[in-house]
C-alpha positions as CSV (number, residue, x, y, z in Angstrom):
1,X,12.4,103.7,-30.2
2,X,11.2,101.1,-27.8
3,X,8.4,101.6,-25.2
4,X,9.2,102.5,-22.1
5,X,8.0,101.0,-19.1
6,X,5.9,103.7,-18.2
7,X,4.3,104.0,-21.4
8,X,3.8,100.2,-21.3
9,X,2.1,100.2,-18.4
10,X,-0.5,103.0,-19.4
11,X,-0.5,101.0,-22.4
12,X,-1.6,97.8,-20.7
13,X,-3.7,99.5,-18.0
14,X,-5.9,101.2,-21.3
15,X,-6.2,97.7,-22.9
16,X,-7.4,95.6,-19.4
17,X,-10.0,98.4,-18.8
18,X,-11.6,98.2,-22.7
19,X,-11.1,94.9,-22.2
20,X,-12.8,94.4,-18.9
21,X,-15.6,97.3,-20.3
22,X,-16.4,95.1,-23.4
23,X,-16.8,92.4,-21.1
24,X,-19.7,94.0,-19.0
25,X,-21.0,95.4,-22.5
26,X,-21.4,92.0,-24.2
27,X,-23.1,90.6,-20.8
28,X,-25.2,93.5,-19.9
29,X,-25.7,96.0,-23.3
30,X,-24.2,99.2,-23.6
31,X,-26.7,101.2,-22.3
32,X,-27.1,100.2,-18.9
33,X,-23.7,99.6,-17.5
34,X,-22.0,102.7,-16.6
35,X,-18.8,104.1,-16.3
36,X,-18.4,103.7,-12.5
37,X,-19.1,100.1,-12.7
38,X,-16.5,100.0,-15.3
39,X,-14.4,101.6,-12.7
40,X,-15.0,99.6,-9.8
41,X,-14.9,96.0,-12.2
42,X,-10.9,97.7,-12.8
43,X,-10.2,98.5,-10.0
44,X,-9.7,102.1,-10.8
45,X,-11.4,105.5,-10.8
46,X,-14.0,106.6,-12.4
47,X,-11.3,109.7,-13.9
48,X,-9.0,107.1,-14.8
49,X,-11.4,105.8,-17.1
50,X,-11.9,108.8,-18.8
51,X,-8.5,109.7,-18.6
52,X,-7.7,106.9,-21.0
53,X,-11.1,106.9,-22.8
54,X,-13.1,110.8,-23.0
55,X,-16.2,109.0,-24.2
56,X,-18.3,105.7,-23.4
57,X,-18.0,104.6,-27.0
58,X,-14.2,104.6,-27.1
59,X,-14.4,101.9,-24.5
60,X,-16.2,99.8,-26.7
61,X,-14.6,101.0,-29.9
62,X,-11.4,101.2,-29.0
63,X,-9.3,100.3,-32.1
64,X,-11.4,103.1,-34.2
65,X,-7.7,105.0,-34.6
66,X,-6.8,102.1,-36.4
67,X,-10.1,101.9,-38.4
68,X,-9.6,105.1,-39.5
69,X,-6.2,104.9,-40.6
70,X,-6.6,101.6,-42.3
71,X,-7.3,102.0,-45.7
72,X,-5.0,104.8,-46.2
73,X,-2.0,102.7,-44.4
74,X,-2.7,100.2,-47.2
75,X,-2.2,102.8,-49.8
76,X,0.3,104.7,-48.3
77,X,2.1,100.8,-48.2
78,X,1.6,100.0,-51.6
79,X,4.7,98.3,-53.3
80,X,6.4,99.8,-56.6
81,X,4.0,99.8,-59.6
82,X,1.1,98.5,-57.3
83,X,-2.0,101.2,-57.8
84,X,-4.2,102.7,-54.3
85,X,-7.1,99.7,-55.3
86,X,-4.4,97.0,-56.0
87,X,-2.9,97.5,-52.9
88,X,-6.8,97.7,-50.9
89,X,-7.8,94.6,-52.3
90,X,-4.5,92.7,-52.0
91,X,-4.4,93.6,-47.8
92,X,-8.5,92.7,-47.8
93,X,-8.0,89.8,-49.3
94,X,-4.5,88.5,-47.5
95,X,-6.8,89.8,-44.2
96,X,-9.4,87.3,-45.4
97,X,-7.6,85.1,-46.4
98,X,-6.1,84.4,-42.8
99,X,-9.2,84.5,-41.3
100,X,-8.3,87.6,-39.7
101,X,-10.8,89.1,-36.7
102,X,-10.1,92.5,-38.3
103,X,-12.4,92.0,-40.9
104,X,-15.3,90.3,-38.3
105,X,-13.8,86.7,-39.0
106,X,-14.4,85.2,-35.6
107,X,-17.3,83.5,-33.8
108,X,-17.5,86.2,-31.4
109,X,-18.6,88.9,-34.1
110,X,-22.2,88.8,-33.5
111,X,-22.2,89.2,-30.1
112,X,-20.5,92.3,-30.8
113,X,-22.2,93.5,-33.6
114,X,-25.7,93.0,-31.5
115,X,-24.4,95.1,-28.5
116,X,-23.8,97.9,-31.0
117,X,-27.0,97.5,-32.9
118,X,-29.3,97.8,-29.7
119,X,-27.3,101.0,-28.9
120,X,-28.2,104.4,-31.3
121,X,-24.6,106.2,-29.5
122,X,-22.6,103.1,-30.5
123,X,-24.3,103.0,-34.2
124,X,-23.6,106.8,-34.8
125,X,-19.9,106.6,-33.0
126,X,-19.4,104.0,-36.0
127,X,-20.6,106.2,-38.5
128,X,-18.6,108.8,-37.6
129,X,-15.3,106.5,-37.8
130,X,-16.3,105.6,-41.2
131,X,-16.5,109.3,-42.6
132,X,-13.4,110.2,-40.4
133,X,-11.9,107.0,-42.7
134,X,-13.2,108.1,-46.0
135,X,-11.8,111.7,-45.0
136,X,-8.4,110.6,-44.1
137,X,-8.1,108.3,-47.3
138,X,-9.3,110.9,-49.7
139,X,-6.8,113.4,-47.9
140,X,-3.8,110.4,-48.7
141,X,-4.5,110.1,-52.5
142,X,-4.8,113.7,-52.9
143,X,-1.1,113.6,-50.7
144,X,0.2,110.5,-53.1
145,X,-0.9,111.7,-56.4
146,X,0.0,116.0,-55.6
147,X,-3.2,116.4,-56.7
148,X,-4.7,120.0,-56.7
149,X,-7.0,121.7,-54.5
150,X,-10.3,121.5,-55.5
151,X,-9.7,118.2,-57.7
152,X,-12.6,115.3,-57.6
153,X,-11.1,112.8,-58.6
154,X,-9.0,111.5,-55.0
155,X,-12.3,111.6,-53.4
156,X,-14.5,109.8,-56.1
157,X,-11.6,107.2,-55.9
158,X,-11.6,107.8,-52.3
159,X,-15.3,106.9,-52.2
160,X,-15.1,103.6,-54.3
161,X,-12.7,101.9,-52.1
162,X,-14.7,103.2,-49.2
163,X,-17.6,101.2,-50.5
164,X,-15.6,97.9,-51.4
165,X,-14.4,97.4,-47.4
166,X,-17.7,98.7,-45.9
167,X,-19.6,96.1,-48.1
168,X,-17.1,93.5,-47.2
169,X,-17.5,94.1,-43.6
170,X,-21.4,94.4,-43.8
171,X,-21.6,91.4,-45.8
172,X,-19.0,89.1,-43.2
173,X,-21.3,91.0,-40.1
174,X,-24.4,89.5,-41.4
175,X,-23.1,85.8,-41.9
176,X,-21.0,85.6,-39.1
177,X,-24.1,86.8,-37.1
178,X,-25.6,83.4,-38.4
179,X,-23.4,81.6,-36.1
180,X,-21.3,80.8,-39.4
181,X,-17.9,79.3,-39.2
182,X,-15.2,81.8,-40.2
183,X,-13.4,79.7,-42.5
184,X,-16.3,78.9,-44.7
185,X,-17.1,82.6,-44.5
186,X,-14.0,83.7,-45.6
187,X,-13.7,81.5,-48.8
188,X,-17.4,83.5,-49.8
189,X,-16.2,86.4,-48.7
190,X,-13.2,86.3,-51.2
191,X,-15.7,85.6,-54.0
192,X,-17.5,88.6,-52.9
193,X,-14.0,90.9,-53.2
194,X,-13.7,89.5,-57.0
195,X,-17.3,90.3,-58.0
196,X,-16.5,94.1,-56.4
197,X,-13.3,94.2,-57.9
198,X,-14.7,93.7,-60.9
199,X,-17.3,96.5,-60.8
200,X,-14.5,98.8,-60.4
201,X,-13.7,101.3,-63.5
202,X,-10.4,100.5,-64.6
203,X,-9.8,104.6,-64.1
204,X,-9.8,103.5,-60.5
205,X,-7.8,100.1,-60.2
206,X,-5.2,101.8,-61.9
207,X,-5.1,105.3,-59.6
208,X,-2.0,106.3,-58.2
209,X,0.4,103.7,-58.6
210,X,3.4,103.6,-57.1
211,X,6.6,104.6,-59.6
212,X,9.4,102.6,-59.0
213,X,12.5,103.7,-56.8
């Protein structure tokens, strides 16, 4: 269905206020701009802010829905005969590849990586996104594969494939905050994904592939 124009406008209203919110945050910190001047900076109230956005973080985290959906959309988009890891490391790698600001590939990153380092609530609101995305992925293999209640084995996968994009990420947030250029980043980076790749059981690059329709 297409959007409608009331639901684009909320849509666009949402993105100029986390827009005009990360703004502030990058030039001031997190911690001492508050939600009013966020308000008055977009020209709205302070309960339209939190209307759109119940928590300070989620201004500044805003895409952390589509964090913790991501691995488990790649899995769940796997092509026929393509196992949970293949298709992981084949969206990482196509993501790095193009030099993609989803995986921190832009000269920006460590200005945005320091605002959430010098803030413990932003640091913890990201740890929680990253267990809420290990959750949701071991709940889609255990879905995928009809695996029983009580069985291991989708989380241990789970886990694994966890580690390969959090290392990824950790490893492009420390170079790009070197002021690196992305590109020369992201040819590294996909060395990186082969040496992980190739600490990975072949119990778990071949879990849950996808049978053929």
């Amino acid at each position: 269905m297409s959007e409608g124009l009331r639901e684009r406008k909320k849509r666009q209203t949402k993105q100029r206020i986390s827009d005009i919110a990360t703004g502030l945050f990058l030039e001031h910190g997190f911690v001492t701009v508050t939600i009013a001047e966020i308000a008055d900076a977009a020209d709205v109230s302070v309960n339209t802010v939190y209307n759109y956005f119940p928590a300070k973080e989620d201004l500044f985290l805003d895409r952390g829905d589509d964090v913790v959906d991501r691995l488990s959309r790649y899995v769940r988009g796997r092509r026929d005969g393509e196992s949970a890891a293949d298709a992981v490391l084949r969206e990482l790698r196509a993501d790095v590849e193009g030099v993609s600001p989803a995986v921190g590939l832009f000269p920006g990153w460590a200005d945005f990586m320091k605002v959430i380092t010098e803030a413990h609530a932003l640091r913890s609101r990201l740890w929680a996104i990253q267990q809420e995305a290990l959750d949701r992925l071991t709940a889609t293999l255990a879905e995928e594969t009809g695996a029983a209640d009580g069985d291991p084995l989708p989380g241990l996968v789970a886990g694994q494939l966890s580690w390969v994009h959090s290392t990824l990420m950790a490893w492009i947030g420390d170079e790009m905050s070197k002021c690196r250029e992305p590109a020369e980043v992201s040819r590294e980076a996909l060395a990186l994904l082969d040496e992980m790749e190739d600490l990975l059981s072949r119990k778990v690059l071949n879990y849950a592939p996808r049978a053929a329709e």
